[in-house]
BAVEXTI-697902 format. One record per residue (C-alpha): residue in one letter; residue number from 0; z, y negated, x. Coordinates in steps of 0.5 Angstrom, whole numbers, plus 2048, in hexadecimal, padded with zeros to 3 digits. Layout:
REM residues N
 res   n   w   v   u
   a NUM   Z   Y   X
...
REM end
This chain:
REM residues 652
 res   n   w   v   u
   x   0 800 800 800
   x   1 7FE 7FA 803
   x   2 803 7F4 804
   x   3 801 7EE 7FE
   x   4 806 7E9 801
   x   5 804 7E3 801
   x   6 804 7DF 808
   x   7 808 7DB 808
   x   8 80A 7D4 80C
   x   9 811 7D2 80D
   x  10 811 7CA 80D
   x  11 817 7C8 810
   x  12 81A 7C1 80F
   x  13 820 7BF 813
   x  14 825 7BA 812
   x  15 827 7BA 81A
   x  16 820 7B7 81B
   x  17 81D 7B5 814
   x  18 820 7AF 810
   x  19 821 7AF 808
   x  20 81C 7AB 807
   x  21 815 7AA 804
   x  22 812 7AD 80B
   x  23 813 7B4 808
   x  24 80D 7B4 805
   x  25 809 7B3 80B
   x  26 80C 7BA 80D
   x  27 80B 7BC 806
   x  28 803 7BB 807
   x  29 804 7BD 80E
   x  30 807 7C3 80D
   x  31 801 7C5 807
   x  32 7FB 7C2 80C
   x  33 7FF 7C8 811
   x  34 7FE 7CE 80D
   x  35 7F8 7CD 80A
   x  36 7F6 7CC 811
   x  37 7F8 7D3 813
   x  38 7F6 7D6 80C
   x  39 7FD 7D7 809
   x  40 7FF 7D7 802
   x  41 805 7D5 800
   x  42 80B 7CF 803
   x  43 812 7D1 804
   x  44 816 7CB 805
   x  45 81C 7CB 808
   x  46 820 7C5 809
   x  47 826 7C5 80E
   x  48 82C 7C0 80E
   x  49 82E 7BD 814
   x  50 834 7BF 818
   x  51 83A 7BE 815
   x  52 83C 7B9 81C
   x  53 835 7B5 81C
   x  54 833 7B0 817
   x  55 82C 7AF 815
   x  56 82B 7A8 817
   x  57 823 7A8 814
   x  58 823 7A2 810
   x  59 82A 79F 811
   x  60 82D 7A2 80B
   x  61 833 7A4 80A
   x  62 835 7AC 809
   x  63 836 7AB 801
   x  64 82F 7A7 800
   x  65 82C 7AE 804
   x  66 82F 7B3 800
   x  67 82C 7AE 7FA
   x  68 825 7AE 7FC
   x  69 826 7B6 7FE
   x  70 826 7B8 7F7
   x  71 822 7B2 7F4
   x  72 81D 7B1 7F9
   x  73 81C 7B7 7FE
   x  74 81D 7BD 7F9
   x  75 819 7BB 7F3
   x  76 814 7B8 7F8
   x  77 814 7BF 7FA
   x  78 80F 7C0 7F3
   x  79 80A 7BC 7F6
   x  80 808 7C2 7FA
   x  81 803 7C6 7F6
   x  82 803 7CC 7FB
   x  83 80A 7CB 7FA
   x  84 80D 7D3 7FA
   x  85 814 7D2 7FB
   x  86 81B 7CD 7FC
   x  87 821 7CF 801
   x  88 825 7C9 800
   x  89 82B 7CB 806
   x  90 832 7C8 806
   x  91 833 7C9 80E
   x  92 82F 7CC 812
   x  93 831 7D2 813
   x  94 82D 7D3 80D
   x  95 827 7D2 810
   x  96 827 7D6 816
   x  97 825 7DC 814
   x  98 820 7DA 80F
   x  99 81D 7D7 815
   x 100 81E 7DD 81A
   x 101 81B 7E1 815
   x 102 814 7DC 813
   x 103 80D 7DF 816
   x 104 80A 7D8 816
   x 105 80F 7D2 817
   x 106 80D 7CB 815
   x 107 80E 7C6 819
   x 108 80A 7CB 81E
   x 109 80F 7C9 825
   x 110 816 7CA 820
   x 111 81B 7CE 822
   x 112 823 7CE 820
   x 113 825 7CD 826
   x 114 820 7C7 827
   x 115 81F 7C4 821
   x 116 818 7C0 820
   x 117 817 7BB 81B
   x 118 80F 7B9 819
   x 119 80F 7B3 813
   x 120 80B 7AD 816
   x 121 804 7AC 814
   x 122 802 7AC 81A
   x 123 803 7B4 81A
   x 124 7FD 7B3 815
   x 125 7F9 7AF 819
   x 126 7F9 7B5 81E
   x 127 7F8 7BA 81A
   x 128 7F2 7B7 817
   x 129 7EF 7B5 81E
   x 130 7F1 7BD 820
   x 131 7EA 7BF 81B
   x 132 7F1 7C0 816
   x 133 7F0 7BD 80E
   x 134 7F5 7BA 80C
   x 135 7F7 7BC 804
   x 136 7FA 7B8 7FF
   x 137 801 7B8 7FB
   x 138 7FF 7BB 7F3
   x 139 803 7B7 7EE
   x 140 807 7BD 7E9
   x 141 802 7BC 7E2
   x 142 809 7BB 7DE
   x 143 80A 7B5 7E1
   x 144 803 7B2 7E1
   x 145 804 7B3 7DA
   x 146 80A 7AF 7D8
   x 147 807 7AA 7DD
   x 148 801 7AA 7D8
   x 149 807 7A9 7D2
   x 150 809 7A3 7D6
   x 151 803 7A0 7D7
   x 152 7FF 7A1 7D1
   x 153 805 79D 7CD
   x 154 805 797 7D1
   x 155 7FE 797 7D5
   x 156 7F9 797 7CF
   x 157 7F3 79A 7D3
   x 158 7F5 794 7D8
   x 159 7F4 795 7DF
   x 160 7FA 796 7E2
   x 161 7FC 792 7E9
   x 162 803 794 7EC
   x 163 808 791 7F1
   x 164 80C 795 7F4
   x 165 812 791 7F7
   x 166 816 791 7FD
   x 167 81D 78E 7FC
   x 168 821 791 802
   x 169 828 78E 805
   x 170 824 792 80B
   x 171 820 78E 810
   x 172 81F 789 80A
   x 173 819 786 80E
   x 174 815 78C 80B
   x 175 817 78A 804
   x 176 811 787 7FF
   x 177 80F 781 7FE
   x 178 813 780 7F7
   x 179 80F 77A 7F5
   x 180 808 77B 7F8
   x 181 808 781 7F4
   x 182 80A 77F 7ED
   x 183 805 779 7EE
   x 184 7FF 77E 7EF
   x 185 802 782 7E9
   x 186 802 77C 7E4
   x 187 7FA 77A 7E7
   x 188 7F8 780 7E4
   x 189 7F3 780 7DD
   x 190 7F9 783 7D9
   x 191 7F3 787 7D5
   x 192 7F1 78B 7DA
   x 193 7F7 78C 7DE
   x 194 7FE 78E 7DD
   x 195 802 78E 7E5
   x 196 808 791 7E5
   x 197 80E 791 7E9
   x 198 812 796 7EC
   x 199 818 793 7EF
   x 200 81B 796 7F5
   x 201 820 79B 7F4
   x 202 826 798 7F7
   x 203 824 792 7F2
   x 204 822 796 7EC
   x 205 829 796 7E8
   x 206 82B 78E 7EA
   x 207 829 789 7E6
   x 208 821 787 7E7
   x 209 821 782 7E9
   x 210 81E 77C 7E5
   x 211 817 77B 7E8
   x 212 815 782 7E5
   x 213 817 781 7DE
   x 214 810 781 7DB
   x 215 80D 786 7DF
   x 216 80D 78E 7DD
   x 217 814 792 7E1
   x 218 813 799 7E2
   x 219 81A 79A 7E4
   x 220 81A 7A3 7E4
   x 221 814 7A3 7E8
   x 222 81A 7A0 7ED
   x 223 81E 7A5 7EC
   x 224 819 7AC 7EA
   x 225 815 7AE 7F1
   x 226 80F 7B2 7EC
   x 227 80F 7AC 7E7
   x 228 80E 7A7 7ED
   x 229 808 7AC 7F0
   x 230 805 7AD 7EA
   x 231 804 7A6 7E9
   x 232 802 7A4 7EF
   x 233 7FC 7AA 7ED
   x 234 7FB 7A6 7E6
   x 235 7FA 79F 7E8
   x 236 7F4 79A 7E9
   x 237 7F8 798 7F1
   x 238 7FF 79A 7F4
   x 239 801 793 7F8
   x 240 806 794 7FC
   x 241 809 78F 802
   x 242 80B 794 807
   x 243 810 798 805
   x 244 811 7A0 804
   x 245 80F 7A2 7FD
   x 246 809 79F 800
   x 247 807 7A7 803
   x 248 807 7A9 7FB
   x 249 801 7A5 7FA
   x 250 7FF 7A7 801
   x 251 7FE 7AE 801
   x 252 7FC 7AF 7FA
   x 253 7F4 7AF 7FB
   x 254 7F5 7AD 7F4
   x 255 7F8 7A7 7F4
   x 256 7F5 7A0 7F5
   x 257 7F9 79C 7FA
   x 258 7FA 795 7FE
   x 259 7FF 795 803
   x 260 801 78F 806
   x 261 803 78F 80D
   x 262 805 78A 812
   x 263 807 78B 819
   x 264 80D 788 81B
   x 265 80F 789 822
   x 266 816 787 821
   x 267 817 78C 81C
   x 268 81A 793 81E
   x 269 814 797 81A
   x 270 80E 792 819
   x 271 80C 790 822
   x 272 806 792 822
   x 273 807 797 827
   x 274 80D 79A 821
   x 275 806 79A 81C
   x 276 801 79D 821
   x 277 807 7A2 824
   x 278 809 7A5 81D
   x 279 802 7A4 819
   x 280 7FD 7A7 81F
   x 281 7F7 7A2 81D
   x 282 7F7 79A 820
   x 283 7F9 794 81C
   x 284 7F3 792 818
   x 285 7F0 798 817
   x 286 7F1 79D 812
   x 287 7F4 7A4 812
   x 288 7EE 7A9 812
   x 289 7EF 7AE 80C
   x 290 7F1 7A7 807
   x 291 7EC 7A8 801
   x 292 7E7 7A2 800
   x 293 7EC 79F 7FA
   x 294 7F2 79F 800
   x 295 7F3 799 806
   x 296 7F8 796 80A
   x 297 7F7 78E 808
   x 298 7FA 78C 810
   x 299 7FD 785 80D
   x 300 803 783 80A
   x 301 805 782 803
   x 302 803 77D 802
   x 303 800 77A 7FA
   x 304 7FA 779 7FE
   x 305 7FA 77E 802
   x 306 7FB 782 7FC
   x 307 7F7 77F 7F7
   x 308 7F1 781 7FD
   x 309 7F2 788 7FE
   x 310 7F2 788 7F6
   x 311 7EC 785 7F4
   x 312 7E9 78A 7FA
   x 313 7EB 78F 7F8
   x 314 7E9 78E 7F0
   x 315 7E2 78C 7F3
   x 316 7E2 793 7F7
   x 317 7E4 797 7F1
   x 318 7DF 793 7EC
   x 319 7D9 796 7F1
   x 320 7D8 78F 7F2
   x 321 7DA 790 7FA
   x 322 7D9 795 7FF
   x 323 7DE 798 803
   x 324 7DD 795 808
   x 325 7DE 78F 806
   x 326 7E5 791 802
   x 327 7E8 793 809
   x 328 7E7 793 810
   x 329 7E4 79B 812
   x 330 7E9 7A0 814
   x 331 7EA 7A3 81B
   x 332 7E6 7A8 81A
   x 333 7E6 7AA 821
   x 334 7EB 7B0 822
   x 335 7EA 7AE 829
   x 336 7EC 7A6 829
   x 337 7F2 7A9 825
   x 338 7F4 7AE 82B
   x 339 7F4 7A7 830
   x 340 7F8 7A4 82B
   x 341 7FD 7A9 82B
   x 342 7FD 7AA 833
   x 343 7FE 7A3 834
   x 344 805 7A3 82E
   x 345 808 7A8 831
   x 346 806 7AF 82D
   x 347 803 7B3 832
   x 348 803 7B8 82F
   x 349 7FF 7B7 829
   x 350 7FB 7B4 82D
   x 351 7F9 7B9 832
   x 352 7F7 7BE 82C
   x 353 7F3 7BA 82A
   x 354 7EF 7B9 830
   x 355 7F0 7C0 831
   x 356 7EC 7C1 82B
   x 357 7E8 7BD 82D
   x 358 7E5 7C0 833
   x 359 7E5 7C6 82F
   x 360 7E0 7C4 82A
   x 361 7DC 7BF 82E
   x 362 7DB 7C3 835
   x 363 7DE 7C0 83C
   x 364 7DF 7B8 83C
   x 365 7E2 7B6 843
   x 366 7E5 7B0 840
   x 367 7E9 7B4 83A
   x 368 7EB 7BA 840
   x 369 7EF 7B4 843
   x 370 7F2 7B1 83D
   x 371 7F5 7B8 83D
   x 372 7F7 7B7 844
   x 373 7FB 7B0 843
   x 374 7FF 7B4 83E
   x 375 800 7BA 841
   x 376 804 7B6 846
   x 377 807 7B2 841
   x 378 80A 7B7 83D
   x 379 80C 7BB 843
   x 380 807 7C1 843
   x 381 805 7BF 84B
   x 382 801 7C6 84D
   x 383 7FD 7C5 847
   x 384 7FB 7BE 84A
   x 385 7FA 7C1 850
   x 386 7F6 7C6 84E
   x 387 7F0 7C1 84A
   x 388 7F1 7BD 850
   x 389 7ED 7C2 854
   x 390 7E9 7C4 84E
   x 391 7E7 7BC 84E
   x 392 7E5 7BC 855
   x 393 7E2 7C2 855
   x 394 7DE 7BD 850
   x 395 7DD 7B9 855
   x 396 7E2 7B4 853
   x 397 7E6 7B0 858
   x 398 7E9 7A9 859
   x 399 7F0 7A5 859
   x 400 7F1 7A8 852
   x 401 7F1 7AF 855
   x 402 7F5 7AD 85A
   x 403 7FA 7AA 855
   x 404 7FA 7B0 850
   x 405 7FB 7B5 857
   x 406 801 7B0 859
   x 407 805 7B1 851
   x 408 803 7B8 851
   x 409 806 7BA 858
   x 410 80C 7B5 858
   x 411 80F 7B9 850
   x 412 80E 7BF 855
   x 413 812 7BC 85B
   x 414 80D 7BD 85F
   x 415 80E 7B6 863
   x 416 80B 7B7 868
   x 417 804 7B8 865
   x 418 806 7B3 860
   x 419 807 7AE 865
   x 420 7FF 7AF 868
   x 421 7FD 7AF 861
   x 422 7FF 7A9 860
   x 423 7FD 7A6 867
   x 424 7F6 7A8 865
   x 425 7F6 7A5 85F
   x 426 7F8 79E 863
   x 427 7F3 79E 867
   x 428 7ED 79F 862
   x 429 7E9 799 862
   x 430 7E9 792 85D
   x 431 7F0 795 85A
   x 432 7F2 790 855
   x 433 7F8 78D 856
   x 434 7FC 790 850
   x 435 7F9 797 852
   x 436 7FC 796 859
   x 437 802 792 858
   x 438 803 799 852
   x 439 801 79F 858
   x 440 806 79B 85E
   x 441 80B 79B 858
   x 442 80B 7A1 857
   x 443 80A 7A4 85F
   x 444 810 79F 861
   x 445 815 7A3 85C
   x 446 813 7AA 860
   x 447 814 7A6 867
   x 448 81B 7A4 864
   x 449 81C 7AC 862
   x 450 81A 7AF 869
   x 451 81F 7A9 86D
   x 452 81A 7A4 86E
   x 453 81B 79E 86A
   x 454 81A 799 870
   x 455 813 79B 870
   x 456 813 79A 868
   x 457 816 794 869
   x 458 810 792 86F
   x 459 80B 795 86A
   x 460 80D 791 865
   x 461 80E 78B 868
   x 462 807 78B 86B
   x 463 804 78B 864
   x 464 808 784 862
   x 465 805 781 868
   x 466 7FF 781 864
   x 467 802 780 85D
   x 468 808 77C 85E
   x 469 80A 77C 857
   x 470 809 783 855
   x 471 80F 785 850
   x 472 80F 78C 850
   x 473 80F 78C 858
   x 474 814 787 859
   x 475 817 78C 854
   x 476 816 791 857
   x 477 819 78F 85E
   x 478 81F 78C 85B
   x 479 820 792 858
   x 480 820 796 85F
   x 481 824 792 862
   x 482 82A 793 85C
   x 483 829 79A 85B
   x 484 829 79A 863
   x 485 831 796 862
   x 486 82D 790 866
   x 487 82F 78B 861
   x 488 82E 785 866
   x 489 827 788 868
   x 490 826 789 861
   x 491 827 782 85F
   x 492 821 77D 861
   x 493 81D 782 85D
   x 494 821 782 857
   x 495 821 77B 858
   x 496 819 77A 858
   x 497 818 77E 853
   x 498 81C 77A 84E
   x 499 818 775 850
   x 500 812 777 850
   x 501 814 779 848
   x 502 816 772 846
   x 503 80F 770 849
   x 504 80C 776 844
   x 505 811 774 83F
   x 506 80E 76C 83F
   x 507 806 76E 83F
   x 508 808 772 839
   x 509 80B 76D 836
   x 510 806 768 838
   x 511 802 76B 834
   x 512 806 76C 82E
   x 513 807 774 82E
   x 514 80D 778 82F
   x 515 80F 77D 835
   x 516 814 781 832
   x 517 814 786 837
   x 518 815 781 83D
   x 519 81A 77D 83A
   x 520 81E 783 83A
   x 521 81D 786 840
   x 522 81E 77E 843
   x 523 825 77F 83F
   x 524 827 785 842
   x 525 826 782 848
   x 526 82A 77D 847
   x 527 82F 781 845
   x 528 82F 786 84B
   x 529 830 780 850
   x 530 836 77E 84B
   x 531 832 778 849
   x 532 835 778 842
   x 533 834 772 840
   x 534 82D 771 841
   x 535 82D 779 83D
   x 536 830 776 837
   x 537 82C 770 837
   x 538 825 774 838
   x 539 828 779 833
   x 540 829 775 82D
   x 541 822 772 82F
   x 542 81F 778 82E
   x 543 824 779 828
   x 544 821 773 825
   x 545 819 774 827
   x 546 81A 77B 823
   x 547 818 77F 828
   x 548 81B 786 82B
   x 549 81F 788 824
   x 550 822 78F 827
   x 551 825 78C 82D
   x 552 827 784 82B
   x 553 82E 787 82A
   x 554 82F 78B 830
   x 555 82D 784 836
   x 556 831 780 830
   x 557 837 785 831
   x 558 837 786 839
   x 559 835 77F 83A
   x 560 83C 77E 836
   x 561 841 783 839
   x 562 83E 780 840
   x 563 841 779 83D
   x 564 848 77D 83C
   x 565 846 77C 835
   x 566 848 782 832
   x 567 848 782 82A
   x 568 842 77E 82A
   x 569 83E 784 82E
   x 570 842 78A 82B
   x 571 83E 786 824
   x 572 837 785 828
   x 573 838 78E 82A
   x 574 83A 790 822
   x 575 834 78C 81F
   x 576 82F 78F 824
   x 577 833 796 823
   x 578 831 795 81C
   x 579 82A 792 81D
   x 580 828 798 821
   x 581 829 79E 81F
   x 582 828 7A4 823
   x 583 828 7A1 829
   x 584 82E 79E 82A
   x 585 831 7A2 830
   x 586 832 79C 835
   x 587 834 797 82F
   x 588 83A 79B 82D
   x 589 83C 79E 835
   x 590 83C 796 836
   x 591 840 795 82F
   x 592 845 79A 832
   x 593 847 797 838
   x 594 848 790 835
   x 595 84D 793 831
   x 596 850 797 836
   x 597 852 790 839
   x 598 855 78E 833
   x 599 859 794 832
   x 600 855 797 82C
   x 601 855 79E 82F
   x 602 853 7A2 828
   x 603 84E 79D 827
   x 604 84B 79E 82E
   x 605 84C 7A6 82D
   x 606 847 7A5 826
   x 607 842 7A2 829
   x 608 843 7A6 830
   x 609 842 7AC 82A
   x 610 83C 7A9 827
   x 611 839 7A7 82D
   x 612 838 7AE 830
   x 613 836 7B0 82A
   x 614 82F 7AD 82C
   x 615 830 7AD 832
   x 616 833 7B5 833
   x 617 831 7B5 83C
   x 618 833 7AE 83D
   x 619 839 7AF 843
   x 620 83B 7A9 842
   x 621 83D 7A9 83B
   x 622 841 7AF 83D
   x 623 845 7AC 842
   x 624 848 7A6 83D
   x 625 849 7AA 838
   x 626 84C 7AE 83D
   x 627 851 7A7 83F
   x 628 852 7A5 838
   x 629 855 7AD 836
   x 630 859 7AC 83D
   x 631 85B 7A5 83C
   x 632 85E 7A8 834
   x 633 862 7AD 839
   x 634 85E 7B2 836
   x 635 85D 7B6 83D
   x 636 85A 7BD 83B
   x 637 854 7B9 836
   x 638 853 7B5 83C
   x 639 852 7BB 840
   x 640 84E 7BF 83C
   x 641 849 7B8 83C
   x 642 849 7B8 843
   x 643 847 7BF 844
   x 644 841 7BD 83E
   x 645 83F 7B7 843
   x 646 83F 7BB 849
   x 647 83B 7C0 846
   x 648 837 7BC 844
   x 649 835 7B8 84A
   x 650 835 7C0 84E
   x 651 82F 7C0 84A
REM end
C-alpha cells in the first residue's frame, strides 16, 4: 500500500527572532512561495513564543500588547493561507522542538531549534523572485468578503470605494498620517462617484475620533478584525496608506489595488533610505517586481498635494486613459541589480544565491563570479573565495581587485604573510584612485600591527598623508595605532588633524545647506575622546536641532553630559535613547549602568547589566560589571559564578 500522506511543509515563526506585527504576512507569503516552489501540499504553522528570560522588542511593544496582537492579528491572519493544513500554537518552546525534529521540510530553510532563523521582511521576497521564485499572493477566506460586501453594499450604493488607512501611533509619531491633508482629499471627491472610507488605527480606534473626521465613513471593525480588514482591501477601488503596517495586507493581495506613500526620512529609525532599501530589496524610487500594475509606491509624502496627484493618476490608470508607464516608475526588473543592491546592504546571503542562480541560468560571467567572490569574503567563506579567484585567473582576470580580494581571503584565514603581499600587490597597480588606495594601505597597515610591525604601519600611513594631508579615514587610522599601541602623546597630532579636517568637512556641508550626519557624529565622539565636553555637548544639541542622527543624538548627548560631571541629565539622555533603539541598545545600557554604580544605585545598575548582556551575550566587558556590581552588594559566590562566565567568554 502506497503511502498517501500529503507532503508537508513545517513553517516555523519564531518570536526569539520575528516581531508580533503585520511583518508576519510577509512570512506568510514566503512560506507559500517555498512550498509551491519545491512542490509540497500543504503549510503546517507552528508559532513559537520566545524564551521566558528574552523580550521580543519587535516594534517596541509591551509584553500584554504582543500577547493581543497573537490572538487577533497572528492567529486569524493565519487563514490568510489557502495551503493552510495545520496550526500549533505553543506555549513554551519545549513544545515545539520535537514538532521541529521530526519535520522533513522546514521552512525558514536554515531553521534549527538551537539557532532560530526568522524570515518576514520584504526583502526575502524581492529575492526570492530574483532566484526565478513566484512570488503568491495572500487569498482572503470568502465569508469575510461577504460580510464586507454587506458592508459596502449598504453605504456604497455601486460608488467606487476609496479607503485611507490611518497611522495614529505613539511609536515613532513622525511616520504618522497627515490627518489633514487626508480629510481635505477625502472631501475633494465628487460624493456621487466616490465613497472614502476611513480606517483608524487600532490604537486610535476605540478613543473618540477626532472632530475632523466627523463627515466621513469610519469603518472601525476593519481596525480590530484582520480578515474583514484584508477583504476590504480586495473589494475596493484603491487602498491609500502612509507608510505603515496594515499596508502589507494590501501589498501582498495580487487583488488589492494599493497606493503607499512612502518618505524617506533619514532621522527615522526604520525609514533612512539605507533601512528602506536593506528591508524592501529594491532602490528607492523604484517599484517592487512582483507588484501587480494596480499596486505603487508613491516616493513622497502625505501631503494634499501630493495625495491629490497619485489619486488623480491613479484614476486615469485604472480608467484606461494612461499607460503603466505613466502611472508608476518601471519595477526593478532585473534580478541582477537586486543582488548589487543587496550585496551592498548587508544581505550577502540573499545576494549570492542570486548570482549563483544567475550563473547557473546564464553561463559563466566574470563580473557576477567576483561578485561572488567579494561576498564569500564577506560572510567568511574564504576557501571558497580563494578557489573562484584561481577560476578568475584562469579566466584571464587580473588587477588590483584581485589582489585585494587574495589579501581579504588570506587574511580570514590567518595566513598574514601572504595577506601582506597580496595587498602590496594590489598597491602597486598603476593609476589607483586615491579612495581604492587609501582602503588597501588601511587594511595592509591593521596585518602589519598583527605581526608587530606598527611602525611600519604607522610610515606606511603617513607617507599617503603627505599627499593627502586631509584624508580623515587616514588621520583616523593613524590615531587609532597610536592609542591602541597605548602612544596616546604619539596618537594626539593625528587625532587633532582629524578633527580639523572634519570641522572643514562639517562647513562645505553647511555651505551648501546640506546635513552630514555621519560626520557630525564622528567630530563629536571625538571630542568626547580627548574630553572636549564642552564642545561635544555644544556639537551634540547642533545635530539634536539639525534632526539628523536620531539613534545615537542621546548617546553623545548622554556622554558629553557624564564627562560634564552632570549625571542626572546623561542617565535621562542614555534611558531615552534605550527607548528609541531597541535591539540595539547594548553600550547605552553598559554606560547607563556605570553611572548608576557611581550614584550608588546597585540594583538599578545590576538590571540594565542583565539587560545589556541579553543583547549583548559575548560582551566580556558587560561581564565584568555585573560581576562588580554583585560584589559590591556582598553577594560574592554571584560574583564569582559571572567572573567565571567572563572568562569563559573572553577563552573563547
Amino acid at each position: 500500500m502506497s503511502d498517501t500522506k500529503p507532503a508537508t511543509l513545517l513553517a516555523v515563526y519564531d518570536f526569539a527572532v520575528t516581531p508580533y506585527t503585520y511583518d508576519f504576512f510577509v512570512f506568510l507569503v514566503a512560506a507559500e512561495a517555498h512550498r509551491r516552489a519545491h512542490g509540497l501540499d500543504a503549510v503546517h504553522i507552528v508559532l513559537v513564543p520566545p524564551p521566558r528570560d528574552v523580550v521580543n522588542t519587535g516594534a517596541n511593544i509591551s509584553a500584554a500588547e504582543q500577547a493581543w496582537r497573537l490572538h487577533n492579528l497572528i492567529i486569524p491572519g493565519t487563514a490568510l493561507l489557502a495551503s493552510l493544513g495545520q496550526l500549533t500554537i505553543c506555549t513554551d518552546r519545549a513544545q515545539a522542538e520535537p514538532i521541529v525534529a521530526a519535520a522533513a521540510h522546514v521552512f525558514p530553510p536554515k531553521y534549527t531549534f538551537a539557532h532560530p532563523v526568522g524570515i518576514f521582511e520584504t526583502v526575502e521576497l524581492a529575492a526570492a523572485w530574483a532566484r526565478g521564485i513566484a512570488i503568491p499572493s495572500l487569498t482572503v477566506p470568502e465569508p469575510a468578503k461577504k460580510y464586507v460586501r454587506q458592508y459596502l453594499d449598504a453605504r456604497a450604493h455601486g460608488r467606487r470605494v476609496v479607503t485611507v488607512t490611518l497611522r495614529q501611533a505613539t511609536h515613532i509619531p513622525e511616520r504618522n498620517s497627515n490627518l489633514r491633508a487626508w480629510t481635505s482629499f477625502a472631501a475633494s471627491l465628487d460624493p456621487r462617484r466616490y465613497l472614502v472610507v476611513f480606517i483608524p488605527d487600532t490604537q486610535a480606534v476605540f478613543d473618540a475620533p477626532d472632530p475632523i473626521l466627523a463627515p466621513f465613513t469610519i469603518f472601525g471593525d476593519a481596525a480590530t478584525n484582520v480578515l474583514i480588514r484584508a477583504a476590504l482591501y480586495e473589494l475596493s477601488f484603491v487602498n491609500m496608506f502612509r507608510s505603515n503596517g496594515p499596508a502589507n495586507l494590501a501589498s501582498l493581495n495580487q487583488a488589492a489595488p494599493l497606493l503607499n506613500f512612502v518618505k524617506p526620512m533619514d532621522d527615522v529609525i526604520d525609514q533612512s533610505v539605507y533601512t528602506i532599501e536593506t528591508g524592501t530589496g529594491i532602490k528607492v524610487g523604484t517599484q517592487f517586481p512582483y507588484y501587480q500594475p494596480c499596486q505603487k509606491w508613491a516616493w513622497c509624502d502625505d501631503s494634499a498635494d501630493n495625495i491629490a496627484a497619485e489619486f488623480a493618476t491613479f484614476e486615469a490608470f485604472a480608467d484606461g486613459r494612461i499607460a503603466i508607464e505613466d502611472f508608476k516608475s518601471a519595477a526593478m526588473d532585473s534580478p541582477r541589480a537586486i543582488a548589487e543592491l543587496l550585496s551592498r546592504s548587508d544581505r550577502p546571503v540573499q545576494a549570492r544565491e542570486i548570482f549563483e542562480h544567475l550563473l547557473a541560468q546564464y553561463g559563466y560571467d566574470p563580473d557576477i563570479a567576483f561578485a561572488i567572490v567579494k561576498l564569500d569574503n564577506e560572510r567568511g567563506a574564504y576557501d571558497a573565495a580563494l578557489e573562484r579567484l584561481q577560476e578568475l585567473a584562469r579566466h584571464g582576470r587580473q588587477g588590483y581587485e584581485i589582489d585585494e580580494q587574495i589579501g581579504d581571503a588570506h587574511s580570514g584565514l590567518k595566513q598574514l604573510p601572504l595577506a601582506i603581499a597580496a595587498y602590496q600587490n594590489a598597491l602597486k597597480a598603476p593609476n589607483l584612485a586615491h579612495g581604492i588606495r587609501v582602503r588597501i594601505i588601511i587594511k595592509l597597515g591593521y596585518l602589519l600591527i598583527r605581526r608587530g610591525r606598527a611602525e611600519e604601519a604607522q610610515t606606511l600611513a603617513e607617507a599617503a598623508l603627505t599627499g593627502a594631508a586631509q584624508d580623515r579615514f587616514l588621520l583616523q587610522f593613524v590615531g587609532e595605532i597610536w592609542t591602541e599601541q597605548g602612544e596616546a602623546e604619539r596618537a594626539h597630532p593625528f587625532i587633532a588633524r582629524e578633527i580639523e579636517c572634519l570641522r572643514v568637512l562639517l562647513a562645505e556641508a553647511a555651505s551648501r545647506h546640506e546635513i552630514d550626519g555621519g560626520t557630525a557624529s564622528r567630530l563629536c565622539n571625538l571630542y568626547i575622546q580627548t574630553k572636549q565636553f564642552d564642545d561635544a555637548y555644544t556639537l551634540a544639541r547642533e545635530i539634536e536641532a539639525q534632526g539628523s542622527a536620531r539613534f545615537t543624538i542621546n548617546e553623545l548627548l548622554g556622554d558629553a553630559l557624564a564627562g560634564l560631571g552632570r549625571v542626572e541629565d546623561a542617565i535621562r539622555h542614555f534611558e531615552a535613547g534605550i527607548a528609541q533603539t531597541w535591539g540595539r541598545h547594548g553600550p547605552l545600557l553598559f554606560k547607563l549602568a556605570r553611572l548608576q554604580i557611581a550614584q550608588g544605585d546597585l540594583a538599578a545598575a545590576e538590571r540594565n547589566m542583565r539587560a545589556c548582556i541579553d543583547v549583548q551575550a559575548t560582551h566580556v566587558p558587560a561581564y565584568e560589571l555585573l560581576a562588580q556590581i554583585l560584589m559590591q552588594q556582598n553577594r560574592t559566590a554571584d560574583s564569582f559564578q559571572v567572573l567565571i562566565q567572563a572568562r569563559e567568554l573572553a577563552m573563547r
